[in-house]
LOKOL-259411 format. One record per residue: x, y, z of N, C-alpha, C in turn; residue in three letters. Coordinates in steps of 0.2 Angstrom, whole numbers, plus 5000, padded with zeros to 4 digits. Layout:
N
  n_u  n_v  n_w ca_u ca_v ca_w  c_u  c_v  c_w   r
    X    Y    Z    X    Y    Z    X    Y    Z ALA
...
END
This chain:
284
  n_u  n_v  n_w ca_u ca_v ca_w  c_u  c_v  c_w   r
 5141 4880 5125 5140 4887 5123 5139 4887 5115 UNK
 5133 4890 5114 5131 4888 5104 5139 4895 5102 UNK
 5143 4892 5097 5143 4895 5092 5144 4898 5086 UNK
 5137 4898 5084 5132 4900 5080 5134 4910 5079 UNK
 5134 4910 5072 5135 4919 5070 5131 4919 5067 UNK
 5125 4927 5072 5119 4928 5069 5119 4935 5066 UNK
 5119 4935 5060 5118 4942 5057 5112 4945 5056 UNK
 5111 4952 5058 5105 4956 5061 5103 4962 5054 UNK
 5099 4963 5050 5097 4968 5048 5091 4969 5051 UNK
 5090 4976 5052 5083 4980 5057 5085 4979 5063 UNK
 5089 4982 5067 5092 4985 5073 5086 4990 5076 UNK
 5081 4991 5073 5076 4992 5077 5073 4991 5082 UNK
 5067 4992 5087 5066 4989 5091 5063 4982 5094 UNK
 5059 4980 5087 5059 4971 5088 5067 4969 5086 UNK
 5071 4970 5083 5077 4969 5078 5081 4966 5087 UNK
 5080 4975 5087 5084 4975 5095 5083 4968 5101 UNK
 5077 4968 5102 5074 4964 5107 5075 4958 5107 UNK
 5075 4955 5098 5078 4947 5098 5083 4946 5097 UNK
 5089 4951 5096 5095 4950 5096 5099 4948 5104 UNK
 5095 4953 5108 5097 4953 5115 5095 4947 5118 UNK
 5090 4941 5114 5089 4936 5118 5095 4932 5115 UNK
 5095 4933 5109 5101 4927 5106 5106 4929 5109 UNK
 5109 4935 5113 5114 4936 5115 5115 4932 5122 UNK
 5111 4933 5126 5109 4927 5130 5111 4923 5131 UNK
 5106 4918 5125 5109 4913 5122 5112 4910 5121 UNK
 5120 4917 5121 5127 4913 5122 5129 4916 5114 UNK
 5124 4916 5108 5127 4918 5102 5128 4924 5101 UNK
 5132 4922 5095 5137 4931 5093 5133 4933 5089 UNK
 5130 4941 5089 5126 4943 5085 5129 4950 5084 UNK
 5128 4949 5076 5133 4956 5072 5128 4960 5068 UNK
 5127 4965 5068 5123 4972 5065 5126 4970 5059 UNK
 5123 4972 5054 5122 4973 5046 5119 4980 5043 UNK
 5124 4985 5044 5119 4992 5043 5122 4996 5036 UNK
 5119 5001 5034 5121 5005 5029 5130 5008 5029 UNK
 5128 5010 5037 5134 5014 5040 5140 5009 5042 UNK
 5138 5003 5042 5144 4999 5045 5146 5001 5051 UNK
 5142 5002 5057 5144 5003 5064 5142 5000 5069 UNK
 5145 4997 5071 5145 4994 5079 5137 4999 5081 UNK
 5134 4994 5085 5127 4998 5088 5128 4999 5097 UNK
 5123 5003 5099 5123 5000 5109 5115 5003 5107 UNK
 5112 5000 5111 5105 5001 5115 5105 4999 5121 UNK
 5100 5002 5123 5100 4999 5130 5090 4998 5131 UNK
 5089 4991 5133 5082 4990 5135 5079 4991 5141 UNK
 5075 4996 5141 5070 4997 5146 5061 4993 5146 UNK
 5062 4990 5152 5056 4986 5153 5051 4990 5158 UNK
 5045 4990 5158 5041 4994 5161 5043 4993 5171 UNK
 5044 4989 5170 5044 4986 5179 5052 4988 5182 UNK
 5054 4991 5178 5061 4996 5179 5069 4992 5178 UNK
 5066 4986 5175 5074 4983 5173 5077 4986 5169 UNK
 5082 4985 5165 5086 4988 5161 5093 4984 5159 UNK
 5094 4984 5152 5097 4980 5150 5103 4984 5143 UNK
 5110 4983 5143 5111 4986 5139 5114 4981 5134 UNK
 5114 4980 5126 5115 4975 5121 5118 4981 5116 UNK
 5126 4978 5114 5130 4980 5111 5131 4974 5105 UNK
 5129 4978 5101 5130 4973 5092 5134 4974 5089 UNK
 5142 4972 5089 5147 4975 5084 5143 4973 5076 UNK
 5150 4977 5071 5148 4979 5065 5149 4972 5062 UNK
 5145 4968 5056 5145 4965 5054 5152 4965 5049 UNK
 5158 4961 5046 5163 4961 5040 5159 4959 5036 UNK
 5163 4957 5031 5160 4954 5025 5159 4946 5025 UNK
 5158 4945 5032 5160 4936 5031 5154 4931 5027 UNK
 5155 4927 5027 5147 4923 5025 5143 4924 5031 UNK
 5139 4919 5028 5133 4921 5032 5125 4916 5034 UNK
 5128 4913 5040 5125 4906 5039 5120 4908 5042 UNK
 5117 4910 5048 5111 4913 5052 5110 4921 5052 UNK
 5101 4922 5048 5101 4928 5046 5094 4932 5049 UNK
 5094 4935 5055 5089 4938 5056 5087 4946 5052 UNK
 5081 4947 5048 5079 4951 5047 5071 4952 5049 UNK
 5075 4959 5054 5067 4962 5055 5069 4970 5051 UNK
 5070 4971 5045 5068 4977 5043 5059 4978 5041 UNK
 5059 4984 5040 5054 4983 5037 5051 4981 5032 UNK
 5046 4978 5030 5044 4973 5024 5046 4977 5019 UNK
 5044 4982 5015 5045 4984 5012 5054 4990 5009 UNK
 5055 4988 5013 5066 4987 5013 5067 4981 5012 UNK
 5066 4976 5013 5067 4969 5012 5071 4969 5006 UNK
 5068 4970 5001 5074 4967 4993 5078 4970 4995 UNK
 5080 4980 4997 5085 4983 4997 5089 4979 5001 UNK
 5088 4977 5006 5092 4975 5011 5095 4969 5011 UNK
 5089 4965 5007 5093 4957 5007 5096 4957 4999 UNK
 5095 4960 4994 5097 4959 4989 5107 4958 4988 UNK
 5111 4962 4992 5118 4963 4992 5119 4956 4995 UNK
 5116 4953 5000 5118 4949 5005 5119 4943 5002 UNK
 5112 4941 4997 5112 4933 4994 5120 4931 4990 UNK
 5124 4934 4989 5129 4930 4986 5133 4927 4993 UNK
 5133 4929 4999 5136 4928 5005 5132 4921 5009 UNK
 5126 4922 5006 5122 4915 5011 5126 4911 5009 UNK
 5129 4906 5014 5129 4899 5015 5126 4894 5013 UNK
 5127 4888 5007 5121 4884 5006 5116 4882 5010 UNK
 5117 4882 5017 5114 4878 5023 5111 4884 5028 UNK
 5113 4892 5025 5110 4896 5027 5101 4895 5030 UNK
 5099 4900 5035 5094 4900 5038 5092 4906 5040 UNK
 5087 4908 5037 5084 4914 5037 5078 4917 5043 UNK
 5079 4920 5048 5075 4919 5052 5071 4928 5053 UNK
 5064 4928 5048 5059 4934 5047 5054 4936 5053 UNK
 5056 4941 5055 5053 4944 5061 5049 4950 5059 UNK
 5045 4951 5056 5043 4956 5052 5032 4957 5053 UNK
 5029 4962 5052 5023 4964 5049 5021 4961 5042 UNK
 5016 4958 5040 5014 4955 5035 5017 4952 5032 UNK
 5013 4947 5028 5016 4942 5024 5019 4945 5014 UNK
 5022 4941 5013 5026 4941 5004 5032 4946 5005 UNK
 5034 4948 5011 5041 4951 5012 5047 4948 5005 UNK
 5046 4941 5006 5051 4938 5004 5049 4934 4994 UNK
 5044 4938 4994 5041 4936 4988 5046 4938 4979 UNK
 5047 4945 4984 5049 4953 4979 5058 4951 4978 UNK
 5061 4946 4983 5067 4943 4983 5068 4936 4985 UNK
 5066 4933 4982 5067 4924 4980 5075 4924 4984 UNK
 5075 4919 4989 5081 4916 4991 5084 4908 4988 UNK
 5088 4907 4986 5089 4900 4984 5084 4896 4989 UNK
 5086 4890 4984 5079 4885 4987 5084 4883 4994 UNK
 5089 4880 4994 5092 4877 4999 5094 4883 5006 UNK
 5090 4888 5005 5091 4893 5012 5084 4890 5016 UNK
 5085 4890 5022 5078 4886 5026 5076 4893 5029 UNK
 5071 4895 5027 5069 4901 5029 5059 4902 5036 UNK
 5063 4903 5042 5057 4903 5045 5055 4909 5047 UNK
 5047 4909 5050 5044 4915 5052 5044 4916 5059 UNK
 5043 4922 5062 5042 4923 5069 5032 4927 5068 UNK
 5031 4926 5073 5025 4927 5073 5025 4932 5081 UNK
 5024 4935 5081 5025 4939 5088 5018 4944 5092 UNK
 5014 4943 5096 5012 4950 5098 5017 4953 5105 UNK
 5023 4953 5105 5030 4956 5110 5028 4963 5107 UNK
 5029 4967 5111 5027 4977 5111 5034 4979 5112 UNK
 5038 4984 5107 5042 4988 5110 5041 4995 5105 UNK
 5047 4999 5108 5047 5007 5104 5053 5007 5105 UNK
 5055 5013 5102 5062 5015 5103 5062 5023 5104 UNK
 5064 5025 5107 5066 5033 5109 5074 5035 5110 UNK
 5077 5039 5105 5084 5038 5105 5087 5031 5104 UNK
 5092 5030 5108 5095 5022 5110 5091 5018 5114 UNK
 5086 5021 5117 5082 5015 5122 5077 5013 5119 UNK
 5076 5005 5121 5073 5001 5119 5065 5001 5123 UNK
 5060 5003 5123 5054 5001 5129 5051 4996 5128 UNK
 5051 4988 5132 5047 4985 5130 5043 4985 5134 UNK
 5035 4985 5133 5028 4985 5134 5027 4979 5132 UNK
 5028 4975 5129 5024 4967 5133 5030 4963 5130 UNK
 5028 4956 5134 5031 4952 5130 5027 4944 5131 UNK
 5024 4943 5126 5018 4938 5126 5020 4933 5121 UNK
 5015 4929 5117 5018 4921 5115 5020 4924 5108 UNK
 5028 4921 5106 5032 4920 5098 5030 4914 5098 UNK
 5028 4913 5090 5026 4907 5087 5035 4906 5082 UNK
 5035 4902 5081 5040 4900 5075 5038 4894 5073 UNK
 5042 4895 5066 5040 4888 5061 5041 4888 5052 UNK
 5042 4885 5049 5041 4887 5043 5038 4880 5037 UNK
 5032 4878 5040 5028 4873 5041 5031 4866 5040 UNK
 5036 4865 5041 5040 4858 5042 5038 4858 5051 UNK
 5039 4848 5052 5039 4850 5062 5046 4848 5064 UNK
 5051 4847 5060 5057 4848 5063 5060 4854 5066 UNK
 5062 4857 5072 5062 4863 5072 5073 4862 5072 UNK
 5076 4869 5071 5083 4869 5069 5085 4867 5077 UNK
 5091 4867 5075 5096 4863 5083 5095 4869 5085 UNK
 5097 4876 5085 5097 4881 5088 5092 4882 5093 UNK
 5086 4881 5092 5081 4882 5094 5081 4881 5101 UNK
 5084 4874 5102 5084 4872 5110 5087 4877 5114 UNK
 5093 4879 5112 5098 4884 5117 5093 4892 5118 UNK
 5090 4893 5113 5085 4901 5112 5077 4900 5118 UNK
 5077 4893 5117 5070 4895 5121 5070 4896 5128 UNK
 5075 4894 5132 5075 4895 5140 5075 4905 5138 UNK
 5078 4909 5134 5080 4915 5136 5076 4921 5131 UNK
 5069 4916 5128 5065 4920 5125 5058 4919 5127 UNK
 5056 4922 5131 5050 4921 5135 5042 4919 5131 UNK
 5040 4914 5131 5034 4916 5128 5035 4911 5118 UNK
 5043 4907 5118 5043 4907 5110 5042 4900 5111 UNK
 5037 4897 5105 5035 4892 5102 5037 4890 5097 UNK
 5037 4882 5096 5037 4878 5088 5031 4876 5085 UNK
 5028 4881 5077 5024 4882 5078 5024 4875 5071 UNK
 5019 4871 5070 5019 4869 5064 5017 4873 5058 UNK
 5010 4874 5058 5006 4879 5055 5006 4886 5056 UNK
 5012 4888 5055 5016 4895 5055 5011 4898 5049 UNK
 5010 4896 5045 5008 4899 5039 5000 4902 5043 UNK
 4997 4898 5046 4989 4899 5049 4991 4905 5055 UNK
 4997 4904 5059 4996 4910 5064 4998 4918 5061 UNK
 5003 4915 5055 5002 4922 5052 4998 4925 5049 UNK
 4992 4920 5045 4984 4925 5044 4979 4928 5049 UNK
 4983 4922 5054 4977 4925 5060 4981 4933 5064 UNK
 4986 4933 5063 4988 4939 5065 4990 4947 5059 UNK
 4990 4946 5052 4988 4947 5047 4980 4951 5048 UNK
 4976 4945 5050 4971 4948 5049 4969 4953 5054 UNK
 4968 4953 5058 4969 4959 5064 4973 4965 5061 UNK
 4980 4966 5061 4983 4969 5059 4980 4974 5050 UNK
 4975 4970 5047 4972 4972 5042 4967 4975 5041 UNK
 4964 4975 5049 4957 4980 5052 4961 4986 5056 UNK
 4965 4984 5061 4967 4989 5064 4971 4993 5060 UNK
 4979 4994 5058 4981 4996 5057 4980 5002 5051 UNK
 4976 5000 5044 4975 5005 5040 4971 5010 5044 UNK
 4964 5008 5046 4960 5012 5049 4963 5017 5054 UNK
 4969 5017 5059 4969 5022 5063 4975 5025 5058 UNK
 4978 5022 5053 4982 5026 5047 4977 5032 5046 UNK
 4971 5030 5043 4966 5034 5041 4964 5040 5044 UNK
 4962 5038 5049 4961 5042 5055 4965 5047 5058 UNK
 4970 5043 5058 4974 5048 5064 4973 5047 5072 UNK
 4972 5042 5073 4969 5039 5078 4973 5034 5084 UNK
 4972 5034 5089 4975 5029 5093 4970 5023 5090 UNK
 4973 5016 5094 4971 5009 5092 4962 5010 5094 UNK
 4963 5013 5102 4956 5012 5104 4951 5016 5104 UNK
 4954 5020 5099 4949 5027 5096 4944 5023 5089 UNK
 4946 5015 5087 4943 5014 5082 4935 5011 5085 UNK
 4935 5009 5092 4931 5007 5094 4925 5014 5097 UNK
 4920 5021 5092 4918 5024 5094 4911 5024 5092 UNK
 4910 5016 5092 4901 5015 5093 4898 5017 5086 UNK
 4900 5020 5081 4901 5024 5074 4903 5021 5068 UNK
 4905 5027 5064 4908 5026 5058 4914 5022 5057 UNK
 4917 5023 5063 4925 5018 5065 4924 5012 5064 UNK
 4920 5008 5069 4919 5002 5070 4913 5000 5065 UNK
 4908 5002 5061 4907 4997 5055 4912 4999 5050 UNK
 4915 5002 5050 4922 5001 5046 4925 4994 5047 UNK
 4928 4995 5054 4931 4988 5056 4927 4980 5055 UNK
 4918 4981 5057 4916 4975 5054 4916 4975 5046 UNK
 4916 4980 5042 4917 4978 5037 4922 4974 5033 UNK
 4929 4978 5036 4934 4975 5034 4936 4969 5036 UNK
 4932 4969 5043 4934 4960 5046 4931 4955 5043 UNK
 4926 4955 5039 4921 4952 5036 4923 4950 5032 UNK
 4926 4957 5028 4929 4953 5020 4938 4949 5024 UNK
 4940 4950 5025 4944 4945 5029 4942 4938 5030 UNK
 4935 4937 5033 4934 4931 5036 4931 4927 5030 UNK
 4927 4933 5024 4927 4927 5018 4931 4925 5015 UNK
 4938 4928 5014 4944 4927 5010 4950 4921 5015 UNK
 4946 4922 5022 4950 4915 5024 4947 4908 5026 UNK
 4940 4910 5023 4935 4906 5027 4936 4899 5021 UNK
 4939 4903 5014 4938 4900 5006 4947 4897 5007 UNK
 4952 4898 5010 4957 4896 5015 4958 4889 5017 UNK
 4953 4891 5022 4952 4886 5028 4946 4884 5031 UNK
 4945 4881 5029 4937 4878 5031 4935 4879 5038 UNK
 4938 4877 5042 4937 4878 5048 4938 4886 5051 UNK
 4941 4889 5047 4942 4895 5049 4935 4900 5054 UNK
 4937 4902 5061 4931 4904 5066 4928 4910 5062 UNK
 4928 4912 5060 4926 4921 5058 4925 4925 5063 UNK
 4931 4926 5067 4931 4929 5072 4934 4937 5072 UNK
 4934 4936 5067 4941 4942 5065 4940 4949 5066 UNK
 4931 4952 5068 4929 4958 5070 4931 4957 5079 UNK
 4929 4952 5082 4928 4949 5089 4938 4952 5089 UNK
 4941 4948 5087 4947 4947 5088 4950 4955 5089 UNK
 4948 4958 5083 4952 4965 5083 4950 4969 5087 UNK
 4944 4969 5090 4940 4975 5094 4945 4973 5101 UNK
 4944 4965 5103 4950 4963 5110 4958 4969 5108 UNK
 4958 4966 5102 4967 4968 5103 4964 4977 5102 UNK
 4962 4983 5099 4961 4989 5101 4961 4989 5107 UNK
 4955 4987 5112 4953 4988 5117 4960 4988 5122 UNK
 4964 4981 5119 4971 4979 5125 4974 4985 5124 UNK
 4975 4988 5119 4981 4993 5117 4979 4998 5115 UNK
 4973 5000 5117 4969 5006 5116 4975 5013 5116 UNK
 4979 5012 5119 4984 5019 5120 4989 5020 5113 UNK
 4989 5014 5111 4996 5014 5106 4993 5016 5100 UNK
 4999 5019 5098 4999 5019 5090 5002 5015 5086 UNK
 4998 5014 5080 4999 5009 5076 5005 5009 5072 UNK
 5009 5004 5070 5014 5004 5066 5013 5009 5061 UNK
 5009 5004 5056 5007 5012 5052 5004 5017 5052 UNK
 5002 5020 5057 5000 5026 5058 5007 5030 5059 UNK
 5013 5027 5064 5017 5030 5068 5020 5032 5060 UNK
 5023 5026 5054 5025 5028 5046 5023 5034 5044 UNK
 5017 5033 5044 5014 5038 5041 5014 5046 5043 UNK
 5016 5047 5050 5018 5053 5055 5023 5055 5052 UNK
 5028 5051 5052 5037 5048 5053 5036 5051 5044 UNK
 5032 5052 5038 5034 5051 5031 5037 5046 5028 UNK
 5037 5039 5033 5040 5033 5030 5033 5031 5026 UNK
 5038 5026 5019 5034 5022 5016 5028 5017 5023 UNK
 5023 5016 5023 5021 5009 5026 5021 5003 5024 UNK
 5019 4999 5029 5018 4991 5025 5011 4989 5022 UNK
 5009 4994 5019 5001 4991 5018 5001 4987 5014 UNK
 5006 4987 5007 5007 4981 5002 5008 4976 5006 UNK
 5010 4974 5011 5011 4969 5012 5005 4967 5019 UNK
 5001 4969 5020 4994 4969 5025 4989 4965 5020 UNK
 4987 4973 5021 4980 4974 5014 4981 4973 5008 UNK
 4987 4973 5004 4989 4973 5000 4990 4966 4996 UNK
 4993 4962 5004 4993 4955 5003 4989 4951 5004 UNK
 4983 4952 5005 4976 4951 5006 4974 4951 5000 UNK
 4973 4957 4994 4970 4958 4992 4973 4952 4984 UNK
 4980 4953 4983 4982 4947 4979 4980 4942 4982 UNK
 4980 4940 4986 4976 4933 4987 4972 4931 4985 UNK
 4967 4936 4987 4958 4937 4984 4959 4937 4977 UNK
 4962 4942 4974 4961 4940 4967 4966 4934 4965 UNK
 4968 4928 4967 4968 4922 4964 4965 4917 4964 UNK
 4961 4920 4971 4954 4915 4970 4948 4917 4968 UNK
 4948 4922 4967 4942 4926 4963 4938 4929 4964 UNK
 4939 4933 4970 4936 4935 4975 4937 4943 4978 UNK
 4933 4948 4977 4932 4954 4978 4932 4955 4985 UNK
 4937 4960 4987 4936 4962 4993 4935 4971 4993 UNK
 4930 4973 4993 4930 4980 4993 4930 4986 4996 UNK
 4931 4984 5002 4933 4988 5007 4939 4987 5008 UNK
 4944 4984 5008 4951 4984 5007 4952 4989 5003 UNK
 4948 4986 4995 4952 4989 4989 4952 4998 4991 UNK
 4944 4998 4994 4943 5004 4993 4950 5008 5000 UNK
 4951 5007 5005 4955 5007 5009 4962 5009 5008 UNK
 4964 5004 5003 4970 5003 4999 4972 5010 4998 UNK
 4966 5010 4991 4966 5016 4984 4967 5023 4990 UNK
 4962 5024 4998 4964 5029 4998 4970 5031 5003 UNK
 4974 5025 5006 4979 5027 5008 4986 5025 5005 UNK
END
């Protein structure tokens, strides 16, 4: 039985989802909140399971395993009190929307910090958890050693991989998320209202285009498929609403600094204009 103490910030609903497999898993998983309280949720899966996951309240102990799914743009607040706490041999495990989360707050060098790369679907409504899909996690933090823990995690997280090139599955899924999501921010729109034969979708080939020059100069091989790719993932999820859109409802900041945002500092270090982001950016 792993022994392993996993500390959670972003009790959210992805936060939620992969706390309840490492519980599973046999590990003891402790909430990190503002309030300092013990959590309960309960997950509801489409096909009528139900599952409930109680998180007690994190102490002050160290902190050797750290799952953070806040959102990107909480990150420093969140992780900034905690870094005197990390353990040298600490292990960061980022389950988040867009990349440079971890940019805005540098962690010692000696914290082994990996990514989750997920298209898994949930919401939250009150204390319930709905998940709506659960499809393939990638992990990795481009080394191919993967951690000891990993072995105990995969029997009870469906769909989770050791990814070498973690860095590549994140632009690929980056890049989608940098067509879709501003655009129905914009709008107002469900995912598959961008597909409307119009204004919407030469939007989307616009902005998948400049995406596929800014990763084409990347990675040589890069497919540029990245209009093809987005209009599949609108179509599958034609019903839902976009993280960022649902922000933007809700008067949350969004993550577009770290989508579009993070896109566009790239480009500008290789020297490269993206205009239809910039302009996208400026009006959301």
């Amino acid at each position: 039985m792993p022994a392993d103490i996993w500390h959670l910030i972003g009790a959210g609903s992805m936060g939620t989802l992969a706390a309840s497999r490492l519980l599973a898993a046999g590990f003891d998983v402790r909430v990190i909140s503002r309030q300092g309280r013990s959590l309960q949720r309960r997950l509801r899966w489409a096909d009528g399971r139900q599952q409930g996951v109680t998180l007690p309240a994190a102490g002050d102990e160290s902190i050797r395993r750290l799952l953070v799914a806040v959102k990107a743009g909480d990150t420093r607040l969140a992780l900034q009190p905690l870094l005197p706490r990390l353990c040298s041999d600490a292990q960061i495990l980022r389950l988040q929307n867009g990349m440079g989360s971890l940019d805005e707050e540098p962690v010692p060098a000696s914290v082994r910090v990996l990514h989750l790369v997920t298209t898994d679907g949930a919401w939250r409504s009150a204390e319930d958890i709905h998940v709506v899909a659960e499809n393939d996690t990638l992990i990795g933090d481009g080394g191919d050693i993967p951690p000891r823990w990993l072995a105990d995690l995969l029997p009870h997280w469906p769909g989770l991989k050791w990814c070498q090139d973690i860095e590549r599955a994140q632009w690929q899924k980056l890049a989608v998320n940098a067509v879709i999501n501003p655009l129905t921010a914009l709008h107002r729109c469900r995912n598959g209202e961008l597909l409307d034969g119009a204004e919407r979708e030469q939007k989307m080939a616009q902005l998948a285009s400049e995406v596929d020059k800014l990763l084409s100069a990347c990675y040589p091989d890069w497919p540029m498929d990245t209009l093809q790719r987005s209009r599949d993932i609108a179509r599958q999820t034609a019903a839902n609403t976009s993280s960022m859109l649902a922000d933007v409802l809700a008067g949350r900041e969004t993550e577009l600094h770290f989508i579009n945002g993070y896109l566009l500092r790239r480009a500008q270090r290789l020297g490269l204009a993206l205009p239809a982001h910039q302009s996208l950016t400026c009006q959301l």
